[in-house]
Backbone as numpy.savetxt, mean C-alpha at the origin, in Angstrom:
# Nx Ny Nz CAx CAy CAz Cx Cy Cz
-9.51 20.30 14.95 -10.03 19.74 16.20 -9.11 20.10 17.36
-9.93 20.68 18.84 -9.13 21.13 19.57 -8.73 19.98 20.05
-7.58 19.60 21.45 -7.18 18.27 22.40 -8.47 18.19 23.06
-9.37 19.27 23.34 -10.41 18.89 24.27 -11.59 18.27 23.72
-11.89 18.74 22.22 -12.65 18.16 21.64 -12.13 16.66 21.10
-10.94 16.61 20.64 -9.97 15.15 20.94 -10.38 14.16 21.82
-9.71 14.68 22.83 -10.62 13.87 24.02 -12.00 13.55 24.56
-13.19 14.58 24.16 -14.46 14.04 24.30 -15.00 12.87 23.47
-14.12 13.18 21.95 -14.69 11.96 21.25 -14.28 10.66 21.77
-12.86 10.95 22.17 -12.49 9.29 22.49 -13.08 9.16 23.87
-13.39 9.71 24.42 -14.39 9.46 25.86 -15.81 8.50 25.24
-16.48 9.68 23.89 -17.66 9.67 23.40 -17.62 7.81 22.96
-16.56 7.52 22.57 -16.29 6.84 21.54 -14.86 6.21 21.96
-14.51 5.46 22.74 -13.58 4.59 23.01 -12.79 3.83 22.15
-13.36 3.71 20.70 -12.88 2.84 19.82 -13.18 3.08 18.68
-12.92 5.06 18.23 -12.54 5.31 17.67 -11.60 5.07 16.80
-11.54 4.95 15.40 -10.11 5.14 14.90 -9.84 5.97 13.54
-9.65 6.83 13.91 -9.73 8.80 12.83 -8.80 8.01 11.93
-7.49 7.71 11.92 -6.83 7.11 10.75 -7.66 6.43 9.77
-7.95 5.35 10.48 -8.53 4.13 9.54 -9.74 4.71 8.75
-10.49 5.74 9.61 -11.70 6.18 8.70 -11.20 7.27 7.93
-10.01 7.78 7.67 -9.56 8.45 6.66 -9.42 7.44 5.16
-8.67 6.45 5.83 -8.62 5.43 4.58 -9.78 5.13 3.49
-10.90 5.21 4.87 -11.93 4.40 4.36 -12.61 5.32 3.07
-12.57 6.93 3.70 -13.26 7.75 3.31 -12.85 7.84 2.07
-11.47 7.72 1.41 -10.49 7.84 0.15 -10.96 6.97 -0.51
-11.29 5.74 -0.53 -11.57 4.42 -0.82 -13.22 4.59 -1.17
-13.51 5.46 -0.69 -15.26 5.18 -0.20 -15.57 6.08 -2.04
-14.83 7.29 -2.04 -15.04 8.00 -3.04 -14.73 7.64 -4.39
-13.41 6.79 -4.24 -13.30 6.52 -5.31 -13.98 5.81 -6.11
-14.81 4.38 -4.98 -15.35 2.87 -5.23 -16.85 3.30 -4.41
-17.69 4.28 -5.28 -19.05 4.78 -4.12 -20.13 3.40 -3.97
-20.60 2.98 -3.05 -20.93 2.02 -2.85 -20.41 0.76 -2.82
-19.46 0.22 -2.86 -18.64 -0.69 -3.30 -18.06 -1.25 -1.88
-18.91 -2.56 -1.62 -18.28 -2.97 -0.38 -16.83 -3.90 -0.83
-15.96 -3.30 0.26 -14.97 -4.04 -0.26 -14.63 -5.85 0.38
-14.05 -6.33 -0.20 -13.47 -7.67 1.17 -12.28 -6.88 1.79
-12.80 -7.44 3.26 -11.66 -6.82 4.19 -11.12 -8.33 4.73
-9.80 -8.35 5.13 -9.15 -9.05 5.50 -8.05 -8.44 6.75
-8.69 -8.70 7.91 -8.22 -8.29 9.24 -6.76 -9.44 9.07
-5.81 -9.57 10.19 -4.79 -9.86 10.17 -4.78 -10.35 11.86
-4.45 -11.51 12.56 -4.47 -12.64 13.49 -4.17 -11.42 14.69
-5.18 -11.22 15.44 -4.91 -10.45 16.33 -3.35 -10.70 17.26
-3.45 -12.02 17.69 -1.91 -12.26 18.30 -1.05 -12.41 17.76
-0.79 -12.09 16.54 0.05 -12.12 15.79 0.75 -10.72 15.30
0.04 -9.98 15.68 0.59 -8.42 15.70 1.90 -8.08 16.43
2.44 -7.34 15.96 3.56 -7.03 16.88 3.60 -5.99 18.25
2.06 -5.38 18.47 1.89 -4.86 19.61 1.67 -5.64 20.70
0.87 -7.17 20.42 0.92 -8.29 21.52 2.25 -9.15 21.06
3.64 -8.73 20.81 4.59 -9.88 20.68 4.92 -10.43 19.33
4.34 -10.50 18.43 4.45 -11.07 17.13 5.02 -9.87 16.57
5.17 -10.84 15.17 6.02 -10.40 13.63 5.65 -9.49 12.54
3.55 -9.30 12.95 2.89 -8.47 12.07 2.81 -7.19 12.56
3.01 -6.32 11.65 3.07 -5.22 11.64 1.71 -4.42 10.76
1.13 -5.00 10.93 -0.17 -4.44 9.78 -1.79 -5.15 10.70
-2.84 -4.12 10.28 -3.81 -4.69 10.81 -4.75 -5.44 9.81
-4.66 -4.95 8.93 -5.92 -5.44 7.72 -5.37 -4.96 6.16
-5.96 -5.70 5.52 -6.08 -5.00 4.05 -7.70 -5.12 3.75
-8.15 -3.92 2.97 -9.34 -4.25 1.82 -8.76 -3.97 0.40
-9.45 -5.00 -0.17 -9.92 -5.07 -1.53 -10.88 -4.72 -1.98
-10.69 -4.33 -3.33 -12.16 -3.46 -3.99 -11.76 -3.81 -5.61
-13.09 -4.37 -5.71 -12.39 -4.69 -7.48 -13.26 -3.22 -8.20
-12.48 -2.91 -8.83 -12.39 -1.48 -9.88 -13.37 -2.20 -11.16
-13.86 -1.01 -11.69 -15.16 -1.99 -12.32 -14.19 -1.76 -13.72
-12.58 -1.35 -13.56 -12.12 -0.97 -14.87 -11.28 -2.47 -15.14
-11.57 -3.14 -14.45 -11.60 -4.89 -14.41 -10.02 -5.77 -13.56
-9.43 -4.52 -12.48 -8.73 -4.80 -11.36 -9.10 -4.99 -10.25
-8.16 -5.25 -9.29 -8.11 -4.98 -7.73 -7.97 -4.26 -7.42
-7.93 -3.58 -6.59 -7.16 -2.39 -5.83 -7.12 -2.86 -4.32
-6.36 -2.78 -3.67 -5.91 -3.49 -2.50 -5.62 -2.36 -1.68
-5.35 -2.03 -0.12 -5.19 -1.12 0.36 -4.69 -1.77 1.74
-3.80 -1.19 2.40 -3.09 -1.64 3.94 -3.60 -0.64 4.91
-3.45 -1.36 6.17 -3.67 -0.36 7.46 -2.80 -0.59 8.16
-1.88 0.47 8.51 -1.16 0.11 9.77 -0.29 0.43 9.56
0.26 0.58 8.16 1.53 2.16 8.08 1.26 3.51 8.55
0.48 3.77 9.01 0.20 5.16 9.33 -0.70 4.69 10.68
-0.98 6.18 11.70 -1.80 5.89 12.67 -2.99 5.86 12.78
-3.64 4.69 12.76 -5.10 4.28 12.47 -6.26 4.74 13.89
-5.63 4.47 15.11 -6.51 4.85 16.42 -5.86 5.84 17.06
-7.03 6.52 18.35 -7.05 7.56 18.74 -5.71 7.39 19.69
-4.95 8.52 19.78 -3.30 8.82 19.63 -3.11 10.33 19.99
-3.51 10.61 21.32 -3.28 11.93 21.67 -2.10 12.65 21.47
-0.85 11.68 21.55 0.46 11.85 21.36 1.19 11.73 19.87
0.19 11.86 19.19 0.61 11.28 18.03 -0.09 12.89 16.71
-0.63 13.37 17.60 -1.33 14.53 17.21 -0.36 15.72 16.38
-1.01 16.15 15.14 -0.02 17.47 14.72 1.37 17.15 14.21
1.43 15.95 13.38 2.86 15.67 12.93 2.41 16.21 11.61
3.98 16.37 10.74 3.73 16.02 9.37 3.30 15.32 8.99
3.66 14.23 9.72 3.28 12.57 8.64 2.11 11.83 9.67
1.65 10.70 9.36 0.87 9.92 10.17 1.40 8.57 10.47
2.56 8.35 11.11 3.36 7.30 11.10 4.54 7.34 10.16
4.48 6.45 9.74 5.36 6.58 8.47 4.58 7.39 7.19
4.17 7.99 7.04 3.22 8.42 6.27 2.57 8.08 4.96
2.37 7.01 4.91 1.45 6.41 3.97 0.92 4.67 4.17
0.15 4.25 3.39 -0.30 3.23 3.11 -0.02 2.53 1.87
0.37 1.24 1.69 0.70 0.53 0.96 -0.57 0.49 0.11
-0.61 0.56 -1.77 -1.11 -0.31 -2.15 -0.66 -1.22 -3.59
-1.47 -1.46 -4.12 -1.35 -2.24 -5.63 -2.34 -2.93 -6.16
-2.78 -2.83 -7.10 -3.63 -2.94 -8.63 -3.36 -4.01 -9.23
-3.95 -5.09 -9.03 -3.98 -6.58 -9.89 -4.66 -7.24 -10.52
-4.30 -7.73 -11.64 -5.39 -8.02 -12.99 -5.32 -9.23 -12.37
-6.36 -9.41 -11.36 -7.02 -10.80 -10.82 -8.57 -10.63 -10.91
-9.00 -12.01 -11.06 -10.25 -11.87 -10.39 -11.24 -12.02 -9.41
-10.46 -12.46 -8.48 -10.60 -13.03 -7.38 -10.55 -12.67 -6.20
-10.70 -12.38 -4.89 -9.42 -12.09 -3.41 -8.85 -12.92 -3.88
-8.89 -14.05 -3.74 -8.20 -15.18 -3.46 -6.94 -15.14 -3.99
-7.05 -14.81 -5.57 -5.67 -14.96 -5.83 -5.31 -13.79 -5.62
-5.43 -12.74 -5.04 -4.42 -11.46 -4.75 -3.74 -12.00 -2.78
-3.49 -12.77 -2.63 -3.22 -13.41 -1.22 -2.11 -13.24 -1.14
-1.19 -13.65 -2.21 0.02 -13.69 -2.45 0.55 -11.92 -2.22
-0.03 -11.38 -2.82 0.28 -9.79 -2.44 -0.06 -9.32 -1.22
-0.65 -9.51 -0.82 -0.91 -9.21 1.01 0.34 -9.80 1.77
0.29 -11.43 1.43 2.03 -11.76 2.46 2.94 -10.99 1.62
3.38 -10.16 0.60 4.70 -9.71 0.29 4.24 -8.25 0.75
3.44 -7.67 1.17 3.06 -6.53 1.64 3.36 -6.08 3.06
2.93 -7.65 3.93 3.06 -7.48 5.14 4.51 -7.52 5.08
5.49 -8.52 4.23 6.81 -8.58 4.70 7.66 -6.63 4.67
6.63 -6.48 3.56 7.22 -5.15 3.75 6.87 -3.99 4.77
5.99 -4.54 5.34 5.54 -3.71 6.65 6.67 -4.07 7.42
6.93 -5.28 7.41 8.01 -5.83 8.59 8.77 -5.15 8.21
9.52 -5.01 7.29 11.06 -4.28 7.03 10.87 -3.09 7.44
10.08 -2.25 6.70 9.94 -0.88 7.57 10.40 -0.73 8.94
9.22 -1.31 9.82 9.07 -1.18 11.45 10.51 -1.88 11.84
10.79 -2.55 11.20 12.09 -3.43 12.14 13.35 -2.52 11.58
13.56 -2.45 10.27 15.04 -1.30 9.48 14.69 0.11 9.68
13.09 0.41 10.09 13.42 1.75 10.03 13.93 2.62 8.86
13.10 1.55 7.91 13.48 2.47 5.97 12.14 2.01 5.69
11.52 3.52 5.30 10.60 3.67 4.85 10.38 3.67 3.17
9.32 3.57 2.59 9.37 3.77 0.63 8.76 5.05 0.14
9.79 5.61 -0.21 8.99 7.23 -1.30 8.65 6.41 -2.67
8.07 7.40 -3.27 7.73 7.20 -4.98 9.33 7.12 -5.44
9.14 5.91 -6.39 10.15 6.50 -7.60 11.66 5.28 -6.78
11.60 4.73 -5.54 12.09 3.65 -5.41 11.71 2.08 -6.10
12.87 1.36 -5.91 12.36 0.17 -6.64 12.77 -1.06 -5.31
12.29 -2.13 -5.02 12.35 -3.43 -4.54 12.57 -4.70 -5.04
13.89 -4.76 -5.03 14.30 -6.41 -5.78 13.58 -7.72 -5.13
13.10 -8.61 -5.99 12.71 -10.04 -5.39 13.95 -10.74 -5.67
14.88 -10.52 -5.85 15.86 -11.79 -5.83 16.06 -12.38 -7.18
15.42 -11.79 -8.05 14.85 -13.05 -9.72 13.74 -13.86 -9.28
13.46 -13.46 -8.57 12.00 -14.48 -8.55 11.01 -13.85 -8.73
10.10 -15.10 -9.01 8.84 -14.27 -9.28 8.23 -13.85 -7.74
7.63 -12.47 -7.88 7.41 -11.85 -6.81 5.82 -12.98 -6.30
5.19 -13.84 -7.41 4.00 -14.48 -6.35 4.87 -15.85 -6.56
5.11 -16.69 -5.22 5.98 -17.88 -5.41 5.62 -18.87 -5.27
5.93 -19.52 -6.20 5.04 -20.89 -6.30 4.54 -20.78 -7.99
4.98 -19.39 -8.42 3.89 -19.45 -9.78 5.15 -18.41 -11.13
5.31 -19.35 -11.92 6.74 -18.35 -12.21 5.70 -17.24 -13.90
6.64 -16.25 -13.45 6.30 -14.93 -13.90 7.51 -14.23 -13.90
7.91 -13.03 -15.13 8.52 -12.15 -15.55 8.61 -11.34 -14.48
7.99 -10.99 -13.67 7.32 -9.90 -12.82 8.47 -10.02 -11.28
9.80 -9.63 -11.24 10.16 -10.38 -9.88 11.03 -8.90 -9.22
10.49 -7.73 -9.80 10.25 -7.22 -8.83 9.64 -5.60 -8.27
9.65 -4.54 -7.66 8.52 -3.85 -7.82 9.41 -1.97 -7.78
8.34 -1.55 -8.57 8.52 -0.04 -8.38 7.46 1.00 -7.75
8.32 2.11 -7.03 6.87 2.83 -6.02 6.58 3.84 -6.64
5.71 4.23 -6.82 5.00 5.65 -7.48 3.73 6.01 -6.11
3.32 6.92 -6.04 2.18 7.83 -5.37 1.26 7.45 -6.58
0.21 6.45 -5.52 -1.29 5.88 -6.33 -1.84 6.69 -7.39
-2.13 6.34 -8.51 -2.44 6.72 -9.02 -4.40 7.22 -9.11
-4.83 6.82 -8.45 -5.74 7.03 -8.00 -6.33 7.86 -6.42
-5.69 7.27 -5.85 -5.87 7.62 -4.19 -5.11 8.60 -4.07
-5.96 9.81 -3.04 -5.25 10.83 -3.49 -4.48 11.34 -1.70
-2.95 12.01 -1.52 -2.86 12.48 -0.04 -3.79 12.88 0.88
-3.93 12.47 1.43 -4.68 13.26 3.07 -4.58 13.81 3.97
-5.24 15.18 4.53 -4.65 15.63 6.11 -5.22 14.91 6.70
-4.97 14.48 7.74 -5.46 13.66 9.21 -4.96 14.90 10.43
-5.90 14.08 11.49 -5.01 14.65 12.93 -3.90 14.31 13.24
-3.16 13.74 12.39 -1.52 13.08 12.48 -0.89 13.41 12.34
-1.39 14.49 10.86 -0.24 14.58 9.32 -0.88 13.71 8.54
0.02 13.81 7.28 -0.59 13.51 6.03 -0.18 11.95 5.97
-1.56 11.59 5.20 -1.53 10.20 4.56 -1.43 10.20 3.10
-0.25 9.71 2.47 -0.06 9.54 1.23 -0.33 7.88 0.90
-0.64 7.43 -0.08 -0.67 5.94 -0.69 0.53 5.85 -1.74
1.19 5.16 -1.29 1.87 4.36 -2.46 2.13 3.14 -3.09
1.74 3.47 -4.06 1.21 2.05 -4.77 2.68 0.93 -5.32
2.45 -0.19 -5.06 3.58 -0.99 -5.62 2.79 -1.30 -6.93
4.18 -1.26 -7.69 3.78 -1.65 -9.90 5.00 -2.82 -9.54
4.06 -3.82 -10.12 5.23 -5.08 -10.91 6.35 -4.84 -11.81
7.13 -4.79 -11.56 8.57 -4.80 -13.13 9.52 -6.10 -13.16
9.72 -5.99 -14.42 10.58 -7.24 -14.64 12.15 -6.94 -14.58
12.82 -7.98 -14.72 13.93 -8.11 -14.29 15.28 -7.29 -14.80
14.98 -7.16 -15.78 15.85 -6.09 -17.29 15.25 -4.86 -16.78
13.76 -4.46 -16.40 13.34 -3.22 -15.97 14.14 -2.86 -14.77
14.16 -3.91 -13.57 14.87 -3.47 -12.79 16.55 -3.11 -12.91
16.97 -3.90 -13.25 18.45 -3.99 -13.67 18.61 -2.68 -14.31
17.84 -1.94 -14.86 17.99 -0.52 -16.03 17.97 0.38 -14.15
16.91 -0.08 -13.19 16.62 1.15 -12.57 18.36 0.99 -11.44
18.24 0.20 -11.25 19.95 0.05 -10.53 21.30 0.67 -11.09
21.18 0.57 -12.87 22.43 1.50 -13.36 21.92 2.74 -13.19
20.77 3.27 -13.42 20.30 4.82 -13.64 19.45 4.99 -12.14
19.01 5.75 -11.60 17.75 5.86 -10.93 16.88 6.21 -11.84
17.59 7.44 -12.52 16.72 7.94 -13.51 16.07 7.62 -14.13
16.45 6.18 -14.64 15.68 5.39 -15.35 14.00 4.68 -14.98
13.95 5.44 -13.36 12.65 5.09 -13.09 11.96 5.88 -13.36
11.71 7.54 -13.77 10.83 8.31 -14.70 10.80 7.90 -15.74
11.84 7.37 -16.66 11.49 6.97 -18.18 10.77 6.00 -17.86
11.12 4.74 -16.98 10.21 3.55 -17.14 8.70 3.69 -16.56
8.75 5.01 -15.99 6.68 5.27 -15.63 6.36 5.73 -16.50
6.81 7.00 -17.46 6.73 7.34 -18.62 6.04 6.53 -19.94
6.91 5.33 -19.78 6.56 4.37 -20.73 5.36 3.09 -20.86
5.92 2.78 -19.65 4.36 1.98 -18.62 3.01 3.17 -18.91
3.20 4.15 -18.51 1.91 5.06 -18.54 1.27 4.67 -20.10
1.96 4.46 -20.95 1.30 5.14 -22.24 0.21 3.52 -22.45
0.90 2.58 -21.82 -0.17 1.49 -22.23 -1.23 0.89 -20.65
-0.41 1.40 -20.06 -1.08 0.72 -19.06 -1.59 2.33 -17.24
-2.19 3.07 -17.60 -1.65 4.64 -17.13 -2.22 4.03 -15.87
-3.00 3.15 -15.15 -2.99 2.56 -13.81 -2.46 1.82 -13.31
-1.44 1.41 -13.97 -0.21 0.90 -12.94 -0.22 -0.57 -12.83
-1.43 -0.85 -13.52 -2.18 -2.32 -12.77 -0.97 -3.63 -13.11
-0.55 -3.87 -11.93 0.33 -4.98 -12.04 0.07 -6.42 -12.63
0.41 -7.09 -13.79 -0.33 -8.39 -14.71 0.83 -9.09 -14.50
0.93 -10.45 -13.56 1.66 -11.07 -13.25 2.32 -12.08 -14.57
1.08 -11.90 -15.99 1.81 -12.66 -16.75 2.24 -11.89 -18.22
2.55 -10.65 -17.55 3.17 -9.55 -18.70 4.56 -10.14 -18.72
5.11 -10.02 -20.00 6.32 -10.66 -20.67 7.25 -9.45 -21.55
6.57 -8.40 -21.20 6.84 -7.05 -22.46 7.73 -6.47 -21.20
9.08 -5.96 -21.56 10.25 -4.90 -20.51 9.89 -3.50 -21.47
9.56 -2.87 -20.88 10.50 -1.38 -21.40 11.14 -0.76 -21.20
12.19 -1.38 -20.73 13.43 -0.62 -20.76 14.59 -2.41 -20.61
């Protein structure tokens, strides 16, 4: 797309947003027909009017392979962004997600606030997440209020959702996987130890899908 054709659409179309319908389109293929629940995020509460949020929405889409799949907006550039045109990346270049043996929205809620907190850290530290990093909860269980093995997380590139060119640069997804506490503790002496531990996760579970009341470490 040329800047001039750029600009007619957002003339055409004021409220455009080429990012977000990249998302959608990834999402759309994987889950064909499949309306998802979307969950927008408190307009004044954003951090472009003053607030703490850094994210605009998540959808959910339950996988008929009997998960969630959850998806963020707002790590990457979602609206029309003349200046934002022709990067490598599209913001930070990717979108948060994660895979939960729920059945509900409802109970995947808890993963949306530990999602957004991690939007916050990004935008405010200015440290972004590749694959193959891990995120300590402290020993806690990562949903709180509800105790679980699960306290804290590793990043891999979705296993499903696949990179994207945009007019930005590329949109990658990376998915957060639940690990337990001995899992993590292995990935802190080794890094390395985070290929063996996808390695091993793969053979029983090869979607990643995070089960808040898994009790099994491998490693």
């Amino acid at each position: 797309m040329t800047i001039e054709e750029f600009r007619k659409r957002v003339e055409d179309d004021p409220e455009w947003a080429p990012g977000w319908e990249i998302i959608d389109k990834e999402f759309d293929r994987l889950y064909p027909g499949v309306k998802p629940g979307h969950y927008a995020t408190d307009m004044a509460s954003r951090a472009v009017f003053g607030g703490n949020n850094y994210l605009d929405g998540f959808s959910i889409y339950p996988s008929p392979k009997g998960y969630k799949h959850i998806v963020t907006y707002g790590m990457t550039q979602l609206y029309a962004n003349e200046k934002a045109l022709g990067g490598e990346w599209s913001k930070w270049g990717y979108e948060m997600t994660i895979k939960l043996r729920e059945e509900t929205d409802e109970a995947c809620m808890w993963a949306i606030d530990m999602m957004l907190n991690l939007a916050r850290y990004t935008y405010t530290q200015e440290r972004f997440f590749d694959p193959f990093e891990y995120v300590s909860g402290g020993g806690k269980s990562l949903h709180t209020g509800v105790e679980s093995d699960i306290t804290a997380l590793l990043t891999i590139a979705d296993t499903e959702a696949q990179t994207q060119d945009t007019l930005y640069g590329k949109t990658q997804f990376i998915q957060l996987v639940g690990i337990t506490e001995s899992e993590l503790q292995a990935l802190i002496e080794d890094h390395d130890n985070a290929y063996k531990l996808y390695d091993l996760m793969k053979k029983d579970n090869p979607d990643f899908v995070t089960d808040m009341k898994r009790t099994k470490s491998y490693l």
